[in-house]
C-alpha positions in Angstrom: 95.7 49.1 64.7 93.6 46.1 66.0 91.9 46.4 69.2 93.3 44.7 71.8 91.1 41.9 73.7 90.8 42.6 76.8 89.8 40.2 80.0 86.0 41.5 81.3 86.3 43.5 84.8 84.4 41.1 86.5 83.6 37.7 85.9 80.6 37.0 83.7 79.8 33.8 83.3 76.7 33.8 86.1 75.3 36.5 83.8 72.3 34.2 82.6 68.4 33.7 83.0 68.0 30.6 85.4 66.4 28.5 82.6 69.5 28.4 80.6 71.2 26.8 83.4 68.2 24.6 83.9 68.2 23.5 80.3 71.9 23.2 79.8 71.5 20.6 83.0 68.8 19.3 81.3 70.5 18.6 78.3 73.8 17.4 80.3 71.7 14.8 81.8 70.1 13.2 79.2 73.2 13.1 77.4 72.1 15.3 74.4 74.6 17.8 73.2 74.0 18.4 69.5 75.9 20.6 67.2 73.7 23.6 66.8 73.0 27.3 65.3 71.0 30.1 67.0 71.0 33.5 65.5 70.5 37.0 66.7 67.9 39.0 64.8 65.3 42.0 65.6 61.7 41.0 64.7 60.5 44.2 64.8 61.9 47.7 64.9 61.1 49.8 67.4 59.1 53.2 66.7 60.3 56.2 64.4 63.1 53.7 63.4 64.0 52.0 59.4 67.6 51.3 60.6 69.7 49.8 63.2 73.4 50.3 64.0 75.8 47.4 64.8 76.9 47.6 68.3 78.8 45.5 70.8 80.8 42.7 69.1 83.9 43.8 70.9 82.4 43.3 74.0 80.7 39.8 72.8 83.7 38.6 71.7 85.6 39.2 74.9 82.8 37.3 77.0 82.9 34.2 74.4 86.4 33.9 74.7 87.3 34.7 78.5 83.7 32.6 79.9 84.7 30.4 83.1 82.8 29.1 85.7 84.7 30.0 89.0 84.8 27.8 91.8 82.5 30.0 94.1 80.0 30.2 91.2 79.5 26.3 91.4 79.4 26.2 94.6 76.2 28.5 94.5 74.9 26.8 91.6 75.0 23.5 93.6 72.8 24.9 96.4 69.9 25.9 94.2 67.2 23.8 95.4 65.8 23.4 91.7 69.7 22.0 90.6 69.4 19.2 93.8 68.5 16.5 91.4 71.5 16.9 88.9 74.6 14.6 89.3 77.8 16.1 90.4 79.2 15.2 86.9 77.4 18.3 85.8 78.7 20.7 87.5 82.6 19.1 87.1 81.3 19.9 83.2 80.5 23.4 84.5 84.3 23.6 85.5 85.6 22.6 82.6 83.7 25.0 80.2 85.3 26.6 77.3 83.3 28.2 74.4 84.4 26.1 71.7 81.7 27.0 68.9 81.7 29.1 65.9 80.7 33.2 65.6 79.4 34.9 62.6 78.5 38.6 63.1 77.9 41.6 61.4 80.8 44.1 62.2 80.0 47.2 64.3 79.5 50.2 62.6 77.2 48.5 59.8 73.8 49.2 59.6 70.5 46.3 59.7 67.4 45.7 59.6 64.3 43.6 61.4 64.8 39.6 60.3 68.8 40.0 59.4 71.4 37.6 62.0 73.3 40.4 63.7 75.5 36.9 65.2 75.4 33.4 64.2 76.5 31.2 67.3 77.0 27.4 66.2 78.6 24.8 68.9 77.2 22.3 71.3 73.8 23.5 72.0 74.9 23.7 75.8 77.3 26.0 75.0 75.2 27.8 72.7 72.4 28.2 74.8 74.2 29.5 77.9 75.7 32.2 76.3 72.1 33.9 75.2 71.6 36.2 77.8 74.8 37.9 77.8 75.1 38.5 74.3 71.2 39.8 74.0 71.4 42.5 76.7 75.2 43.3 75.1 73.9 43.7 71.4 70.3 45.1 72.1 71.7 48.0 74.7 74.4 49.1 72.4 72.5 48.9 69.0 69.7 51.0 70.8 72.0 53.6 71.7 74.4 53.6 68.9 71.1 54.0 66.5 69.5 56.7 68.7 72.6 58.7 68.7 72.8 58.6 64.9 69.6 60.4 64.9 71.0 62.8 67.2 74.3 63.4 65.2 72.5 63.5 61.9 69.6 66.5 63.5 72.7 68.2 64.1 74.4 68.6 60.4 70.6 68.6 58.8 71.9 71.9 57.0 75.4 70.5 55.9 77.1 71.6 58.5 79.2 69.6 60.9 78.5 70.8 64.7 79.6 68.2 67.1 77.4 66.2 69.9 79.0 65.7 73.3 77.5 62.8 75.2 77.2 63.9 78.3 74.6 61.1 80.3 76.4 59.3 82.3 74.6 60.5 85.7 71.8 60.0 84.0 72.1 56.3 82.4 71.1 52.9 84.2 73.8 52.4 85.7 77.8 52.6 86.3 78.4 50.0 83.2 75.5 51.1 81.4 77.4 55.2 81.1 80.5 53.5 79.9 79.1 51.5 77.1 76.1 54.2 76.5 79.6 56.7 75.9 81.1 53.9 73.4 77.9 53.4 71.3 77.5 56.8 71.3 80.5 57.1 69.7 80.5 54.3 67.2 77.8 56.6 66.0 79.2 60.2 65.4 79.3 61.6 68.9 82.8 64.0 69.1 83.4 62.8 73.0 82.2 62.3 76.1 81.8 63.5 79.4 82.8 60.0 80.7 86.4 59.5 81.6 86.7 56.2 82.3 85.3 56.2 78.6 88.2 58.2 77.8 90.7 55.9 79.1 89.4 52.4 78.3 88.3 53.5 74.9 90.5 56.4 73.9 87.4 58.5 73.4 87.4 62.4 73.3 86.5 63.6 76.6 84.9 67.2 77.0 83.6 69.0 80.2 84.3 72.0 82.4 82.5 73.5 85.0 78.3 72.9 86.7 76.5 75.5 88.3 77.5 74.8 91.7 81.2 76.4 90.8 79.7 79.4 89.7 77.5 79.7 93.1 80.5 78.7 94.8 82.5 81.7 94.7 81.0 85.6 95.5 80.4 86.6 92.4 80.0 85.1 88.6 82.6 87.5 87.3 84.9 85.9 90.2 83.8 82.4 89.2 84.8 82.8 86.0 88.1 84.5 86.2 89.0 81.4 88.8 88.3 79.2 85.8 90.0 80.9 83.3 93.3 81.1 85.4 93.3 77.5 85.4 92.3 76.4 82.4 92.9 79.5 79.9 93.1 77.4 76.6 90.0 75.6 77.0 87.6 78.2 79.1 84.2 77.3 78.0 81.9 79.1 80.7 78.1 78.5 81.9 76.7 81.0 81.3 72.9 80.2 82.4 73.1 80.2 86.3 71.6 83.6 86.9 71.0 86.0 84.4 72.1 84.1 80.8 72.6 87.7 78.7 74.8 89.1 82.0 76.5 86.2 82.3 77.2 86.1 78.3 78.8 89.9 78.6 80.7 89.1 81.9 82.4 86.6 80.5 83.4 89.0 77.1 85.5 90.7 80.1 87.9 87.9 80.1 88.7 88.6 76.8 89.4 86.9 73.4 90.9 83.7 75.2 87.4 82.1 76.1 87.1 79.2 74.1 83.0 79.7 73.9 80.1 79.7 76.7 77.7 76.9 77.6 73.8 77.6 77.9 71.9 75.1 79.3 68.4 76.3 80.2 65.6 78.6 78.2 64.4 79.1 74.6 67.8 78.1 73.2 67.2 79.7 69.7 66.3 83.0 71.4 68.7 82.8 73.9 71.7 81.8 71.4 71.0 84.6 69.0 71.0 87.3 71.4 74.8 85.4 73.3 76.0 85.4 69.5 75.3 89.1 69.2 77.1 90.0 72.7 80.0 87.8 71.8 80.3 89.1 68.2 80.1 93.1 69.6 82.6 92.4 71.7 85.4 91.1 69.1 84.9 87.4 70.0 83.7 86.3 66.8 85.9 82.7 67.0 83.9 81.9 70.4 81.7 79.2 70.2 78.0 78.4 71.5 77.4 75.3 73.5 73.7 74.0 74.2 72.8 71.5 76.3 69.4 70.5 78.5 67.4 68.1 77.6 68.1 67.6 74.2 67.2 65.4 71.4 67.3 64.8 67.8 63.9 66.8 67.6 64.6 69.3 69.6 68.2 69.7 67.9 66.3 69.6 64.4 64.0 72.4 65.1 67.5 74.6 66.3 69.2 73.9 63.3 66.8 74.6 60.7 65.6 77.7 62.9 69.3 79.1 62.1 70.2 79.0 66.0 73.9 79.9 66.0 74.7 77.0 67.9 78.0 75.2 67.3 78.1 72.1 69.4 75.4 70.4 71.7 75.9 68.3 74.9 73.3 65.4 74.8 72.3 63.5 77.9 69.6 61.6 79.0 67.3 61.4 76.1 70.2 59.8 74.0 71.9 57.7 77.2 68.6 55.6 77.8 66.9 56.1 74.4 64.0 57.9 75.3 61.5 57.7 73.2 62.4 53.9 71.9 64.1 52.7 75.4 64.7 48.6 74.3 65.3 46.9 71.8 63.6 43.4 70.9 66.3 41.9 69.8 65.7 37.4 70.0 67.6 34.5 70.1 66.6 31.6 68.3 67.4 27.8 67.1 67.5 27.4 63.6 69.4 24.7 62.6 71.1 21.1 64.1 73.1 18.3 63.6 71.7 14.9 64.4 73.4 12.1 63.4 75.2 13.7 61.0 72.1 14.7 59.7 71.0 18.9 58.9 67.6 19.4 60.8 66.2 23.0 60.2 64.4 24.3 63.1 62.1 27.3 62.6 58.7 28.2 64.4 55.2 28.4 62.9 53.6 30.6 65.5 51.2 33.6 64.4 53.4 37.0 64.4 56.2 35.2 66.0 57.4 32.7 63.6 61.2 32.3 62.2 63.2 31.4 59.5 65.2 28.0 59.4 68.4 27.3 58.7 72.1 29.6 58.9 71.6 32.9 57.2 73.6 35.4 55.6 72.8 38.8 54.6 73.4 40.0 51.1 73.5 43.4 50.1 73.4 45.2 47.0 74.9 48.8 46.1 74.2 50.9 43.3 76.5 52.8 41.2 76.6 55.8 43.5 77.3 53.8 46.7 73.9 53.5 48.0 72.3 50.7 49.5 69.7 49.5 47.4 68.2 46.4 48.8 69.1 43.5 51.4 68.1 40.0 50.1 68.2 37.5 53.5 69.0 34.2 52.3 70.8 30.8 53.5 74.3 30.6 53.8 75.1 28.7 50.6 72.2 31.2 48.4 72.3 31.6 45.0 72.2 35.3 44.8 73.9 37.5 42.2 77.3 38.5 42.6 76.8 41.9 42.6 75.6 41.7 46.3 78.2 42.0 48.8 77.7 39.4 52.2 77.3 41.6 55.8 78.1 38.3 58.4 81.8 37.8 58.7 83.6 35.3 60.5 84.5 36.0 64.1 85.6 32.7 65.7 86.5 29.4 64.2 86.6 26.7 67.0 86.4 28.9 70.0 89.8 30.7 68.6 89.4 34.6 67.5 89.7 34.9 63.6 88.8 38.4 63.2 90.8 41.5 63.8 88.8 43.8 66.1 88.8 46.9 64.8 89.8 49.5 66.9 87.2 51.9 68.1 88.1 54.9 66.1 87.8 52.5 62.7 84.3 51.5 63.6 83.3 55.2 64.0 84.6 55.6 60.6 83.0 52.2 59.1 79.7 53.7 60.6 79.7 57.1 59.2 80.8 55.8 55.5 77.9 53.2 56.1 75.4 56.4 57.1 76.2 58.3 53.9 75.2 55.2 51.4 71.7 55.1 53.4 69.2 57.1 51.6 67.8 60.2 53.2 64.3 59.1 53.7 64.9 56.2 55.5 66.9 58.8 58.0 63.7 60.7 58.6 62.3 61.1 62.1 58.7 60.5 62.0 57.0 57.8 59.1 60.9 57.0 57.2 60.4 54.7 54.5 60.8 51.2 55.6 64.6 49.8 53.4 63.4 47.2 51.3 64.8 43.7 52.8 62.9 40.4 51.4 63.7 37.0 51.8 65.8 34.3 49.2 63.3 32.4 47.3 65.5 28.9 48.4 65.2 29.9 51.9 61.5 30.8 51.7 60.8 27.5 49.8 62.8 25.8 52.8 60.3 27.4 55.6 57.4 27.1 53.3 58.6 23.2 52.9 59.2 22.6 56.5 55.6 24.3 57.6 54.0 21.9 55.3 55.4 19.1 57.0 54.4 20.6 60.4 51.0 20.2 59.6 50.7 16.8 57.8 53.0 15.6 61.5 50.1 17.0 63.3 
């Protein structure tokens, strides 16, 4: 079933950098509105990466299509000192905004590389170029997390076998909004639930959790603790075990007996410490009881457990994967490449030393080989001549500021993602030095950029 589209909890439409507001003024007043295309894209990737993972069209879509200035937002706009010389008609256009342009994207779940559009946004540049912001912090924070927690699933089933990650940051991410869509990317990527329960109910997303340390120091004893849990929640009793003596804790809670779903360690040498629970749990006829590990993990960490043998069968995952710790942003950019002047085509690209860009509308092509592995990604204009045996990544989203695309629903795009996952090779999957995926660009579109350079410098 389609995801529903849902109006954002707050309006959004102030969520902007200043200079977007100043240029879309700037434009208003000089009465210079052409139709234009900017795309998304990632110049570089960010360390011990090869791949990114699609993230956040849901909630890009939802801003395109519900963006309004209110009243009171005007009204602030109007006092700005640097917006006292524009005309009133200006901000009447402010009321009056719709986003009426088109949307190409790459569906979540897929996975891209540096140079490919993640979104194509063409409409009036105004409209265009007030919606950057937004739709940069939306992709760049989910793609980081979606493609960190990847890393974190895959460390986990290294030797075949499927444990499940828990993502359990949200005290620990930047911010309320940032836990929410930290637990959806998350996800989108593999992730079996999370702690997060607004998560749960906005997103239908497995939630998991039962008890901190403080309930076990709550009560006289950790044999008391436990039994108090166990009353209350007897099919799903999965105790921490770790707030005083982890080995004692591991054979106080055999004494409850074959109804514990498991215990939760979350401190100390974890393979040490889960071999010698598994051996108290297994001596006392609780073979089906299950291991949980959490504390500062990460795909390294979780790596090292797996192919040490650790008898670990599910890992909670925090703050390294909630704020990306070792890669915490993504570079995603936002750039003109094409207009229409006059009914004229003018391709737009920069010339710039390590920060130059590809003219005109892109798509992606993508070729598979017989086994259903990605092979090689060719980025080429939109009209390329490339073979047909390459399949196209950007989709269309929005036609004329009206949605045209069924939104998947979240549970689909975790699916997409993991069938995606399996065609990419193992090496580029590696942690430290993966083999960079081959992506080149179209000989038409490189002639184009070389063509338009040329005439950059005889203009000079």
């Amino acid at each position: 079933m389609p995801e529903k589209l849902e109006q954002p909890p707050y309006n959004q439409a102030l969520i902007v950098d200043l200079y977007e507001l100043t240029m879309a003024a700037g434009y208003f007043e000089n009465n210079y509105n052409p139709w234009s295309t900017f795309e998304i894209f990632v110049r570089e990737m960010p360390k011990h990466r090869s791949y990114l993972v699609s993230a956040g069209l849901q909630q890009a879509v939802e801003y395109l299509l519900h963006l309004r200035f209110t009243p009171e937002e005007i009204d602030y706009l109007r006092q700005l000192p640097v917006f006292k010389h524009v005309s009133r008609e200006f901000f009447d256009f402010l009321a009056e905004f719709r986003f009426t342009g088109d949307v190409w994207a790459i569906p979540e779940g897929q996975i891209y590389f540096p140079g490919e559009p993640l979104m194509r946004i063409s409409a009036p540049i105004i409209q265009a170029q007030i919606v950057e912001t937004f739709l940069l912090s939306t992709f760049n924070f989910q793609s980081m997390i979606a493609t960190k927690a990847s890393r974190v699933v895959y460390a986990a089933r290294l030797d075949g076998r499927n444990r499940g990650i828990m993502e359990f940051g949200s005290r620990r991410a930047h911010g309320p909004e940032a836990s929410l869509l930290a637990a959806r990317a998350s996800y989108i990527a593999g992730c079996m639930g999370t702690s997060n329960v607004l998560a749960g109910m906005k997103f239908g997303i497995p939630v998991y959790g039962t008890a901190a340390h403080s309930w076990t120091m709550a009560f006289p004893t950790e044999e008391d603790a436990f039994r108090a849990y166990h009353r209350v929640f007897p099919e799903s009793t999965i105790l921490l075990i770790d707030t005083y003596d982890v080995l004692e804790g591991a054979r106080r809670a055999t004494r409850l007996g074959p109804g514990i779903r498991g215990v939760r360690i979350d401190s100390g040498d974890l393979l040490t410490i889960s071999r010698q629970v598994r051996q108290i749990l297994d001596a006392a006829g609780l073979e089906k009881a299950i291991i949980v590990a959490s504390g500062d993990l990460n795909e390294y960490r979780i790596k090292a457990l797996v192919e040490n043998g650790a008898p670990i069968d599910a890992f909670g995952v925090g703050t390294q994967m909630v704020t990306s710790e070792d890669a915490p942003s993504l570079g995603g950019i936002y750039k003109l490449v094409e207009q229409i002047i006059d009914g004229q085509v003018r391709y737009r690209a920069k010339f710039s030393q390590n920060k130059a860009t590809y003219p005109g509308k892109k798509q992606v092509f993508r070729l598979i080989d017989d086994q259903g592995k990605f092979v090689k990604d060719v980025i080429g204009l939109e009209d390329d001549d490339i073979p047909e045996d390459h399949f196209t990544l950007l989709l269309p989203v929005i036609e004329k500021g009206k949605l045209v695309y069924d939104l998947p629903a979240l549970e689909t795009i975790r699916t997409y993602f993991l069938e995606n996952f399996d065609r990419l090779d193992d090496r580029f999957k590696r942690f430290d030095q993966p083999d960079a995926y081959p992506v080149r660009y179209s000989k038409k579109l490189q002639d184009l950029f070389n063509q338009l350079k040329e005439q950059e410098v005889h203009h000079r």
